[in-house]
Legacy VTK file of the C-alpha trace (Angstrom):
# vtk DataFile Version 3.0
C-alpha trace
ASCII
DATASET POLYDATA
POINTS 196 float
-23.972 -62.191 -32.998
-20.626 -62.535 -32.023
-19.271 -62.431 -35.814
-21.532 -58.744 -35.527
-20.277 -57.775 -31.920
-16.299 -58.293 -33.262
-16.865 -56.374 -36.683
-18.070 -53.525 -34.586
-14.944 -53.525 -32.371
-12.585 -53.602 -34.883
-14.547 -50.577 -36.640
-14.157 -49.076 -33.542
-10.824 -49.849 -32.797
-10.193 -48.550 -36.753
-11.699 -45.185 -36.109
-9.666 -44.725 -32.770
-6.488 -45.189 -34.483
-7.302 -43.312 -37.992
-8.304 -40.375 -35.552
-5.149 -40.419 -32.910
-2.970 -40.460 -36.664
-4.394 -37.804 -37.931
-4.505 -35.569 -34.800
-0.681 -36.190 -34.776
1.395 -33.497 -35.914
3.868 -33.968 -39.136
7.293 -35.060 -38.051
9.917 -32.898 -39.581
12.475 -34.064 -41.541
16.138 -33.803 -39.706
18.029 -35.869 -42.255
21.201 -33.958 -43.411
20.096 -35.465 -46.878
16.240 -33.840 -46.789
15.743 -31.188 -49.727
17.160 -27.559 -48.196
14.044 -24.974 -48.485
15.462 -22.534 -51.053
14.062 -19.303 -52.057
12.461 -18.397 -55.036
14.175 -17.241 -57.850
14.356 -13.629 -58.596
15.777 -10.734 -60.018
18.382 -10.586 -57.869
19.546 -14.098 -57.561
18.242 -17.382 -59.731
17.771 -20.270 -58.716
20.910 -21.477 -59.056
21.684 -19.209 -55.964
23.571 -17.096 -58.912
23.407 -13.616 -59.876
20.786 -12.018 -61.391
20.139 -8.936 -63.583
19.676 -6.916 -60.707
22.331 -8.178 -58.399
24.155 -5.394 -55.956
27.152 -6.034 -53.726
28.497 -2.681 -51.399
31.894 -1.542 -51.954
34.723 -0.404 -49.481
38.048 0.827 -51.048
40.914 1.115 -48.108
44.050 3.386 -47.797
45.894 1.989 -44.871
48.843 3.934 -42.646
50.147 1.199 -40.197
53.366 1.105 -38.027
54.375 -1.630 -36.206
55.953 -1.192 -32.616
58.459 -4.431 -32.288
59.013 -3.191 -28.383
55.695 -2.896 -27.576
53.953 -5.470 -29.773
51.202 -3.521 -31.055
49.948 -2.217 -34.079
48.867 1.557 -34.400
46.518 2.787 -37.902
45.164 4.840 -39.567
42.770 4.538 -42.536
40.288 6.108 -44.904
37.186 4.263 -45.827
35.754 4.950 -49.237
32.070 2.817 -48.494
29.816 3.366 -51.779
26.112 1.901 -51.346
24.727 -0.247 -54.249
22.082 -1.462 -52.595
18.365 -0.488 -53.706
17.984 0.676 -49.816
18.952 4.073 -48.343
20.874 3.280 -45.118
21.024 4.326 -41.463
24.235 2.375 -40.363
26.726 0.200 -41.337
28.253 -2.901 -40.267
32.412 -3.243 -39.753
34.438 -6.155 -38.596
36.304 -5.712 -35.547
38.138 -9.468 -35.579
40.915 -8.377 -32.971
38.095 -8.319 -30.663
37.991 -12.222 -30.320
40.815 -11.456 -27.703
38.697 -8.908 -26.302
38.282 -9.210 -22.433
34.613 -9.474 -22.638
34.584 -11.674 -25.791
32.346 -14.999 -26.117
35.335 -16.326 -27.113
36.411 -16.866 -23.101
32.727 -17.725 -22.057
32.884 -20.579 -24.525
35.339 -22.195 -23.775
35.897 -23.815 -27.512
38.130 -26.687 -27.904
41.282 -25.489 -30.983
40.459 -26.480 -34.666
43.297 -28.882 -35.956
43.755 -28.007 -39.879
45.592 -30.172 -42.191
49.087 -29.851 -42.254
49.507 -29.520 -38.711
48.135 -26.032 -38.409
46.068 -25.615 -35.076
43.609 -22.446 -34.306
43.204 -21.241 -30.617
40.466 -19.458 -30.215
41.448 -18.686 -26.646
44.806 -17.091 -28.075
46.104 -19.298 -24.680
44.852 -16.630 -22.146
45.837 -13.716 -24.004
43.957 -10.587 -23.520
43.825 -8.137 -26.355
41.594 -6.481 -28.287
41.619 -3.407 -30.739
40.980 -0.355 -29.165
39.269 2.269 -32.058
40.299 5.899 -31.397
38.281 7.690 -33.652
35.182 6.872 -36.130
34.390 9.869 -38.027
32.700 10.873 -41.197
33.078 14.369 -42.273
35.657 15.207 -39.485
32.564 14.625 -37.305
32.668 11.591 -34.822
30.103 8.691 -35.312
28.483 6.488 -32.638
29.087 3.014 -33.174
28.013 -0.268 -30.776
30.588 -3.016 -30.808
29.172 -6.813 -30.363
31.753 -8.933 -30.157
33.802 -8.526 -33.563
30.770 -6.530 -34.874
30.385 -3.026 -35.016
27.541 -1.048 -35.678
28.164 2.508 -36.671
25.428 4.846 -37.172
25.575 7.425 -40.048
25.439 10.998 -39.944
22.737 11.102 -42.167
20.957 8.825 -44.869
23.132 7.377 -47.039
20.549 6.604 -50.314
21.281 4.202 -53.287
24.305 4.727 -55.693
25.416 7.448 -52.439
28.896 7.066 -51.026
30.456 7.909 -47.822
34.557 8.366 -46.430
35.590 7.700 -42.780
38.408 8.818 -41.216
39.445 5.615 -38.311
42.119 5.194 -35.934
43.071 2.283 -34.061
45.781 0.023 -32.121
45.639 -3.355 -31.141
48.467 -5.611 -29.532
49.270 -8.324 -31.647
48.664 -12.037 -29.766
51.850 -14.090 -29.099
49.784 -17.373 -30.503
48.373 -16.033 -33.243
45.020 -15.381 -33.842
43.497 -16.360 -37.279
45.652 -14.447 -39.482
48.475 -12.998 -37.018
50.480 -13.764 -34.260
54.068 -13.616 -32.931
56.679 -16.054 -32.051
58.722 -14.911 -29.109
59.810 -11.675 -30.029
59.359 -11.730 -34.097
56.381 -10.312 -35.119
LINES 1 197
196 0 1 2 3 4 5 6 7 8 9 10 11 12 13 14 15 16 17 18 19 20 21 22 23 24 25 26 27 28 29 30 31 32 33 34 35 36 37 38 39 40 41 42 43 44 45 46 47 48 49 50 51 52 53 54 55 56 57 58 59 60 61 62 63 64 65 66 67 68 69 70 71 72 73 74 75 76 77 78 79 80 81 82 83 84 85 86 87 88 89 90 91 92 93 94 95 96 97 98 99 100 101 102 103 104 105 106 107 108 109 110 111 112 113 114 115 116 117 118 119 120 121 122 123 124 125 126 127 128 129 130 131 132 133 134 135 136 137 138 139 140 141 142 143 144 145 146 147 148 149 150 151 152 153 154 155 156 157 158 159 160 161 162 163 164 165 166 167 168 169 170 171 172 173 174 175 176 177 178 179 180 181 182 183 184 185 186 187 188 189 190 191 192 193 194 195
């Protein structure tokens, strides 16, 4: 009876555990060496992550007027954006990089406080620019001699089209802008004492 009594416990304590590991959800996989999740492969791209058939890229051409005020430290532009859509999707907006603004006053670059990247060679990135305030400052946006609205995030900027802009369609804007140039650099510029 005993022999009977014990067989029925361990069934028992069998089911009990078969039923708590199976009610346990799936741990997932953190390793840095885990297979990625890829997309399919399609028209556009193959597997590979290489272009397809159908592959599209946009395209912006750039004239650029700059001058360069050594007394003041700033740099004043003008420019003409040629921005031709090859995308299969007619669009509303359009995205342009404002990088001057990681010295912006409001930038996340202050509220994060990030320790400087140390490159090889000896080359060092500030992201704080050592407490200098900057910024560009974009005096005009317009397409079509007619001014666009545009949202800045950060070094983001969305600005909103004047009207559809469909596939294989192309665009010019007329921009202005200054920005003073940071005394530690900032990426790709910078100034040491007074040279530019």
């Amino acid at each position: 009876m005993r022999n009977a009594e014990l067989k029925g416990a361990d069934r028992m304590l069998l089911f009990l555990t078969a039923t708590s590991l199976a009610l346990q959800a799936p741990v997932a996989d953190t390793s840095p060496f885990r297979a990625l999740a890829l997309p399919p492969a399609s028209r556009v791209r193959s597997a590979s992550g290489a272009p397809g058939p159908d592959y599209w890229q946009q395209r912006a051409d750039y004239v650029i007027h700059a001058t360069l005020d050594t007394a003041a430290q700033t740099i004043r532009g003008t420019e003409r954006i040629h921005y031709a859509n090859h995308s299969p999707d007619t669009l509303a907006f359009v995205w342009v990089q404002i990088e001057q603004n990681i010295f912006a006053p409001n930038s996340i670059t202050y509220v994060l406080n990030q320790p400087p990247l140390h490159f090889a060679g000896g080359a060092v990135f500030d992201f704080t620019g050592k407490g200098f305030i900057g910024g560009i400052t974009i005096e005009r946006f317009a397409a079509g001699g007619k001014a666009l609205t545009r949202t800045e995030y950060g070094t983001m900027m969305r600005v909103e089209l004047p009207g559809p802009l469909p596939p294989r369609g192309a665009i010019d804007f007329d921009v202005a802008w200054h920005f003073p140039v940071p005394p530690y650099g900032g990426g790709r510029m910078g100034r040491i004492g007074t040279r530019l």
